[in-house]
C-alpha positions in Angstrom: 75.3 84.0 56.7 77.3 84.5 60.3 74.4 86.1 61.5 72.1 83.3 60.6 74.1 80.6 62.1 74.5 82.9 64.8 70.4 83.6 65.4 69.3 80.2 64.8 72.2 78.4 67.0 70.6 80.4 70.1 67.2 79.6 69.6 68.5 76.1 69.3 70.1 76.1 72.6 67.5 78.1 74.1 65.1 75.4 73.6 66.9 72.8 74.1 67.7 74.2 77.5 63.8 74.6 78.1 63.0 70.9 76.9 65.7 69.1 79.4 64.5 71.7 82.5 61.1 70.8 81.6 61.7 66.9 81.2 63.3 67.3 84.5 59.7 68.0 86.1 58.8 64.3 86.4 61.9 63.7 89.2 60.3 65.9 92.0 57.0 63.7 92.3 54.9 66.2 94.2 57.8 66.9 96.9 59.5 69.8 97.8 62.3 68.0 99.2 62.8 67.0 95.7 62.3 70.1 94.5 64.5 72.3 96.8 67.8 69.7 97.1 67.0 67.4 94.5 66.5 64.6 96.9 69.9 64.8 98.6 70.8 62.6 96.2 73.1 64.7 93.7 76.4 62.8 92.6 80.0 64.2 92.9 80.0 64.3 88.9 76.6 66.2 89.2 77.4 67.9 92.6 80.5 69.8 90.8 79.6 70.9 87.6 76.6 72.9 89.5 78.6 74.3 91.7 81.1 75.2 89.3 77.9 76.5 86.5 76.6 78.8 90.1 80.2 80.4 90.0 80.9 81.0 86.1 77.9 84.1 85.9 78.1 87.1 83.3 80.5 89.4 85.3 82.9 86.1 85.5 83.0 86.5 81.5 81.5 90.1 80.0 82.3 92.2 83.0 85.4 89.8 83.6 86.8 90.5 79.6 85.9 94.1 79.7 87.5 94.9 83.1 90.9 93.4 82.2 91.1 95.1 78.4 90.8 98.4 80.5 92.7 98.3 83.7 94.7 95.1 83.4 95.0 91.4 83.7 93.9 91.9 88.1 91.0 94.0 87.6 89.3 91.2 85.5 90.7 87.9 86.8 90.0 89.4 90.5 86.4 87.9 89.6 87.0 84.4 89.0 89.5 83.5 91.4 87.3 85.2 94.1 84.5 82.8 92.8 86.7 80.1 92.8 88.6 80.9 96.4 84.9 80.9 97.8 84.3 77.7 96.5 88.1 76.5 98.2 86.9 78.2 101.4 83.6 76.3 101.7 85.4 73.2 100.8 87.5 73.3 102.8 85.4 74.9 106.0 81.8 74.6 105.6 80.5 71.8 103.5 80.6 69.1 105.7 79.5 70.2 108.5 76.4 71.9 106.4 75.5 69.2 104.8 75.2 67.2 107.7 73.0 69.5 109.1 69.9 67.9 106.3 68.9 72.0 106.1 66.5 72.9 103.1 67.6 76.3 103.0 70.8 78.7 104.1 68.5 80.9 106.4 67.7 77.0 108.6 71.0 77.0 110.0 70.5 80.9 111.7 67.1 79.6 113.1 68.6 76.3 114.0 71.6 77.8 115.9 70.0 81.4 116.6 66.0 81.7 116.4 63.1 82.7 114.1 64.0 86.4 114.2 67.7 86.2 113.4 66.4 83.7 110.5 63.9 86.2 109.4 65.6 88.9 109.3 68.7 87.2 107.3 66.1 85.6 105.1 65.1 89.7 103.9 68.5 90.2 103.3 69.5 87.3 101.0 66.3 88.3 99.1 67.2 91.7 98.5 70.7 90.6 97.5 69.7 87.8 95.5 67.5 90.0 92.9 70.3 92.2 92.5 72.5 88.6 91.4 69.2 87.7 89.2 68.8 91.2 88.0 72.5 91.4 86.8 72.5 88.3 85.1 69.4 89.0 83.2 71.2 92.3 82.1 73.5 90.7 80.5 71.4 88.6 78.9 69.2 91.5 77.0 72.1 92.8 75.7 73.4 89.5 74.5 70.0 89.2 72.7 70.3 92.5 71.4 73.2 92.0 69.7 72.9 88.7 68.2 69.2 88.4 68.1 67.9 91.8 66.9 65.4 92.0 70.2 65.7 95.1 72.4 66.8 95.4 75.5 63.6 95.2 76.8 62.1 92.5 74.7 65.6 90.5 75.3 65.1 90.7 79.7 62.5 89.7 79.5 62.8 86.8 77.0 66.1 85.0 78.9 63.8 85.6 82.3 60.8 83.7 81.1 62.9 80.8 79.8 64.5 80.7 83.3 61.7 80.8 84.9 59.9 77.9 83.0 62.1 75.4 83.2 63.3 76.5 87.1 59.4 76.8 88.7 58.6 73.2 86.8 61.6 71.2 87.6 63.4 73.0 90.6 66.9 71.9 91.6 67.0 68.6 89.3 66.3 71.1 86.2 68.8 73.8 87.3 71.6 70.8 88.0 71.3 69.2 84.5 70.4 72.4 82.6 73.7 73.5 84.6 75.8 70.0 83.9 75.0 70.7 80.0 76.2 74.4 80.5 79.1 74.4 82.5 80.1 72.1 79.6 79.6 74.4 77.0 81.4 77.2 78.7 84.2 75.1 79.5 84.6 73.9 75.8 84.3 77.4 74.4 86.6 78.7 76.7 89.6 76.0 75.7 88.6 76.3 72.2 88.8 80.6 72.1 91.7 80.5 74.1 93.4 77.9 71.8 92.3 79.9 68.6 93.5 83.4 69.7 96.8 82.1 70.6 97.3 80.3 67.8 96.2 82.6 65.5 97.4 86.6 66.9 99.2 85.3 70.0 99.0 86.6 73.4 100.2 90.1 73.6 100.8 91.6 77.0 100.4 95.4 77.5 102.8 97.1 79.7 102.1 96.9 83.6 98.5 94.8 82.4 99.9 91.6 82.9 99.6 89.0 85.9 102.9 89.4 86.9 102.6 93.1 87.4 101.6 92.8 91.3 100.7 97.0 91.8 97.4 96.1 90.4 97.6 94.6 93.8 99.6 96.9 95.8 99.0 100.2 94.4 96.0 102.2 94.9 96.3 103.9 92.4 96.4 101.2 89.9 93.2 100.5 91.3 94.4 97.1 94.3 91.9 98.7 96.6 88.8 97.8 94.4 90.3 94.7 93.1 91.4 93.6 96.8 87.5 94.3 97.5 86.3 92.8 94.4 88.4 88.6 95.5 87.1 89.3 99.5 83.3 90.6 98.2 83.5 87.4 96.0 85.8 85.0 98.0 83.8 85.7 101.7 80.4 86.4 100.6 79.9 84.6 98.2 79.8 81.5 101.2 76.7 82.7 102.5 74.9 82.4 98.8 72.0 80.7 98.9 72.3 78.8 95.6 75.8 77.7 96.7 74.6 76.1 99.8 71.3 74.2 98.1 74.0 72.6 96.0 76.0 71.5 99.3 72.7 70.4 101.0 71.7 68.4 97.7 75.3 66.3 97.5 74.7 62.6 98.6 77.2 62.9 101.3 79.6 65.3 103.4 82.6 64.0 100.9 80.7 64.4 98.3 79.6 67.7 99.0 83.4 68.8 99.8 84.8 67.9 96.9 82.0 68.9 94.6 83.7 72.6 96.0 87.2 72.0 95.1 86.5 70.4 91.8 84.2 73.3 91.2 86.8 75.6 92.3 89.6 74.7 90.2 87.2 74.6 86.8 86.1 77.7 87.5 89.8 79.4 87.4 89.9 77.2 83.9 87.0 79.0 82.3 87.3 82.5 84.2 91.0 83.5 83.7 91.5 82.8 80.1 88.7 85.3 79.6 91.2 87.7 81.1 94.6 87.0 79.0 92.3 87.2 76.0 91.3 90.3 77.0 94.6 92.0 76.8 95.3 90.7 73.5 92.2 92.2 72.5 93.0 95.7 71.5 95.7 94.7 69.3 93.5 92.4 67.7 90.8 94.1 66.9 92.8 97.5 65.9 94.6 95.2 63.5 91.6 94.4 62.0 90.1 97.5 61.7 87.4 97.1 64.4 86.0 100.3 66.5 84.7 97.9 69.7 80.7 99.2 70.0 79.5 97.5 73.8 81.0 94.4 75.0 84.4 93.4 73.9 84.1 89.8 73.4 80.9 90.8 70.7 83.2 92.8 69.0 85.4 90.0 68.7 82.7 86.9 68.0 81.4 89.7 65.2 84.8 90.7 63.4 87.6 87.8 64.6 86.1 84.7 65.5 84.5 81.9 63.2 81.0 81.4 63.2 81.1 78.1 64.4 83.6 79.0 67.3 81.7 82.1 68.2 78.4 80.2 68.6 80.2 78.0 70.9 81.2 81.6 72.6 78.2 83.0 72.7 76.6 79.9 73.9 79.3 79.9 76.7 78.7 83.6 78.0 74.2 82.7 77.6 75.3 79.4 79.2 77.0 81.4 82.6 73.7 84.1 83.0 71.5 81.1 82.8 73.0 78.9 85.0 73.4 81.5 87.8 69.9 83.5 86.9 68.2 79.7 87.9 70.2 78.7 90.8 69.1 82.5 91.8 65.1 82.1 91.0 65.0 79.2 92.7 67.2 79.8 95.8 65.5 83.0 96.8 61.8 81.8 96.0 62.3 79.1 98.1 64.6 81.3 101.0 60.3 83.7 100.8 58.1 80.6 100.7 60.2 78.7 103.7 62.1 81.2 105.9 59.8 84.0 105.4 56.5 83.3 105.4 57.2 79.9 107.4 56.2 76.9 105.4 57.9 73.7 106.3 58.6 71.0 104.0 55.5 68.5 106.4 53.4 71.3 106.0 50.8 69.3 103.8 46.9 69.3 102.9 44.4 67.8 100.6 46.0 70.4 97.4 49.7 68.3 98.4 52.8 69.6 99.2 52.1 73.5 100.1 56.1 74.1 100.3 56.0 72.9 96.9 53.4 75.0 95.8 54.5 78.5 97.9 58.1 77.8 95.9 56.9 78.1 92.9 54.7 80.8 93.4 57.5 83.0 94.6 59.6 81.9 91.5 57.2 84.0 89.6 57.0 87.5 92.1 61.2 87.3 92.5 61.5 86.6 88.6 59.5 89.7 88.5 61.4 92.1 90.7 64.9 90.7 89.1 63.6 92.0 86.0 62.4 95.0 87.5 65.8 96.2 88.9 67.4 94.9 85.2 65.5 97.1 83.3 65.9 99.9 86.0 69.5 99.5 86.2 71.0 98.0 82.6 74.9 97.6 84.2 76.3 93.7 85.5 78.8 95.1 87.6 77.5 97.1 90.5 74.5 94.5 90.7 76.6 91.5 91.2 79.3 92.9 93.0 76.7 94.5 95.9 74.7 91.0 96.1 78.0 89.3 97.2 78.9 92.8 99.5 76.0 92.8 101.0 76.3 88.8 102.5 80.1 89.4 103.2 79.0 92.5 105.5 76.6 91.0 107.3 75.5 87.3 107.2 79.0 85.8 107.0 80.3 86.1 110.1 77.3 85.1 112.2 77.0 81.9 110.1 80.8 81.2 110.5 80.8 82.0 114.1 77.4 79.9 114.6 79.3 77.4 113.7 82.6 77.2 115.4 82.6 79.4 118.2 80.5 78.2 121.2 80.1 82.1 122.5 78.0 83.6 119.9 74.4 84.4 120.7 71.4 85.6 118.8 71.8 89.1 119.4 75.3 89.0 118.4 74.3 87.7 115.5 70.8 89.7 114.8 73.5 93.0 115.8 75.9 91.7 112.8 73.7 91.2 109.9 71.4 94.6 110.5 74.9 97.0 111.4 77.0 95.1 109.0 74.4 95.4 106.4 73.3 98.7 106.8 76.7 100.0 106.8 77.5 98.9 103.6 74.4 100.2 102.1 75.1 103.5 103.8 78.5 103.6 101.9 76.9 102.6 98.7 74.2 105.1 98.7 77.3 107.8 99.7 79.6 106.6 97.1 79.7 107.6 93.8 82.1 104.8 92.3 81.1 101.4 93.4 84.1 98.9 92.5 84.6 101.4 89.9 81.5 101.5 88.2 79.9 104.9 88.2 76.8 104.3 90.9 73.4 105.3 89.0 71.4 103.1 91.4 71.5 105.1 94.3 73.8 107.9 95.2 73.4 110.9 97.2 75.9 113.8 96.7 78.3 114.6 99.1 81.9 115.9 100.0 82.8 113.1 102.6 83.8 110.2 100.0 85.2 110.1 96.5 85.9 107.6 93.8 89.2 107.3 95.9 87.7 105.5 98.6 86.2 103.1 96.1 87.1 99.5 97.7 87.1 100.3 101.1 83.4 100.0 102.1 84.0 96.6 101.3 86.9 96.0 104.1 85.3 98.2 106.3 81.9 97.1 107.1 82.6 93.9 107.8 85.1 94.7 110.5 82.0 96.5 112.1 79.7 93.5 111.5 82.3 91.3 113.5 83.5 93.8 116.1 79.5 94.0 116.8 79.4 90.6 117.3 81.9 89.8 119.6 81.0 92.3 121.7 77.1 91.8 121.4 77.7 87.9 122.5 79.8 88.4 125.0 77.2 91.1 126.6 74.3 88.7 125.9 76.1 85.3 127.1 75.0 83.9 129.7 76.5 81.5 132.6 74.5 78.5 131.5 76.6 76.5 129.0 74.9 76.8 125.8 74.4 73.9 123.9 76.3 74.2 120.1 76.3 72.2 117.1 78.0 69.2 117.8 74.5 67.1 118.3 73.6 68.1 114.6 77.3 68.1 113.1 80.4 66.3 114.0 82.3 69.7 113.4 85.1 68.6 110.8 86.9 70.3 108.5 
């Protein structure tokens, strides 16, 4: 009977997820402005719970649950709050001046402030990290399909991908925002609702040196702060340069609006994330009290053996609920980052067949839903995935976008310098390390003596430091005598 409930409560959802992403077609009306950042025309109630659905992925719940259970309450929580700091930091920094700007996409503002190579060349790199951020998402929703569906993997990658893909290609950033208002809901609700029923029922018990208030999680190597130190910077600083997190600022209906939407997003995404956590290390107890070996996923052990059906619908919905919403705002960010920065489509460029942005979009929807589902069934693990997407944009992109913005000096070799050495040093260390934030790396490693699992955490402090020592030194080189006109024409600079 659980298992019923179970099955048929997630086709339910599942379709009912497809119908309102589908309905929300009829908004774009043949425009790609629509279709890109619904209109510029998304309200702070709207604006927020997008945001915050962008931030609350599988890592920020699975990989979150499973993370704290083994190495403590820091190892798991470390991916929330770095969600939710990025969100603070953009806030607080970035969305205002951004969304005056009236860009489509992220990649604009390095053409705008740069030129077409710098924006080309950033463009490749979002892509590439934004199907590892699809591809983990759409792991984690084959093996949630597996286990409460009775799919395969396989059949299960590729079922959650074509339902994304639907309702993303037809209604573009009006579906993602409602589908993501009706899920951030969900996962918000569950998450009150589990952490209300565990504590009531079993209580929360605290393992010895697992809790939040032992700090060496954050001060001791050994008890693993490097990797969860890299883990709230990977998260907290590149996550600003995501693509779907910027459509979402360029979409608000105004500056305020836009700045807000981050800090209410912020602070719901610490409500759903770190309960996930304390449940976690009250976990082991629970489930060894009732006689339950843990087989994949600790929170499926739990819905399976602990949790009422009703509740762990509502649970299960949650955890579907976060992959979706960020396996969208991925499909759609990225197909649109190919069809507009890439191949060089601009939102006027129109013929007798309409809006060819439009059309190019959702084209690409279908070749990057493609290749995220390639590397998924490549690769079956969330963690290393996720993690590197955000890596990869701390590395590189961050600091020419931050210092495009407020420091008059930078130049477009500085910048072009910082993404391509602050980039390819962090995929150098990846392919050299054999631990990547702790996962074992089965991607991509190549043997060697220089680096061990002890180093894991590092790469992520490191190659930044390059990226920004490259650019200070490349603008200065490159800068010439003639006062270079910044920003302030396009954006009143306020934070």
């Amino acid at each position: 009977m659980t298992d019923k409930i179970l099955f048929w409560g997630i086709v339910v959802f599942l379709f009912g997820t497809l119908g309102i992403g589908v309905w929300a077609a009829k908004k774009i009306k043949g425009n790609s402005e629509n279709y890109l950042v619904a209109g510029r025309g998304l309200m702070l109630p709207l604006a927020a719970a997008t945001l915050m659905a962008q931030s609350v992925d599988s890592n920020a719940t699975l990989g979150n649950t499973d993370l704290a259970a083994e190495f403590g309450f820091w190892a798991g929580a470390s991916l929330p709050l770095g969600l939710a700091l990025c969100l603070f930091l953009t806030g607080l920094f970035f969305a205002k001046p951004m969304n005056r700007m009236g860009l489509i996409t992220l990649p604009d503002f390095y053409r705008r402030k740069y030129n077409r190579l710098t924006e080309v060349v950033a463009s490749i790199i979002m892509v590439l990290s934004f199907s590892f951020l699809l591809a983990g998402n759409l792991v984690a929703g084959g093996y949630l399909f597996q286990a409460f569906l009775g799919t395969s993997y396989i059949a299960g990658v590729m079922l959650i991908a074509i339902i994304v893909l639907i309702y993303t290609a037809s209604g573009g950033l009006f579906a993602v925002a409602y589908t993501d208002a009706i899920q951030v809901a969900i996962a918000l609700v569950g998450t009150v609702l589990l952490m209300f029923f565990i504590t009531m029922n079993f209580g929360l018990v605290i393992p010895d040196g697992m809790g939040p208030m032992d700090l060496a999680q954050l001060t001791n190597p050994a008890e693993g702060a490097a990797i969860n130190w890299a883990t709230l910077l990977a998260l907290g600083l590149g996550d600003i340069v995501a693509i779907d997190f910027m459509a979402r600022v360029f979409a608000a209906e105004s500056p305020d609006t836009a700045q807000r939407a981050c800090f209410i997003g912020s602070f719901g995404t610490v409500i759903i994330g770190v309960p996930f956590s304390m449940i976690a290390l009250s976990a082991g107890d629970i489930l060894s009290n009732a006689g339950i070996t843990p087989e994949g996923p600790l929170l499926f052990s739990l819905i399976r053996g602990v949790i009422p059906p009703a509740l762990g619908l509502l649970v299960i919905a949650a955890i579907l609920s976060a992959s979706l919403s960020t396996a969208d705002g991925a499909i759609l960010g990225t197909a649109s980052v190919m069809a507009h920065n890439i191949l060089g489509i601009r939102h006027d460029d129109r013929n007798a067949g309409g809006d060819r942005l439009l059309l190019i979009t959702r084209i690409m929807a279908f070749f990057i839903t493609a290749l995220g589902v390639f590397f998924a069934l490549r690769v079956p693990q969330t963690g290393i995935l996720l993690l590197l997407a955000f890596d990869i944009g701390f590395a590189g992109l961050l600091i020419p976008l931050t210092g495009g913005l407020f420091w008059s000096k930078a130049t477009w070799q500085g910048a072009l310098s910082c993404i391509i050495i602050g980039t390819s040093t962090r995929l150098l260390f990846f392919i050299f390390m054999p631990t990547v934030f702790g996962i074992d790396n089965t991607l991509l490693y190549i043997p060697n003596s220089f680096f061990s699992p002890d180093f894991d955490g590092f790469p992520t402090l490191i190659s930044p430091l390059i990226g920004l020592a490259v650019f200070i030194i490349g603008s200065k080189m490159t800068k010439s005598g003639k006062k270079v006109r910044v920003l302030e024409e396009e954006v009143m600079l306020e934070v």
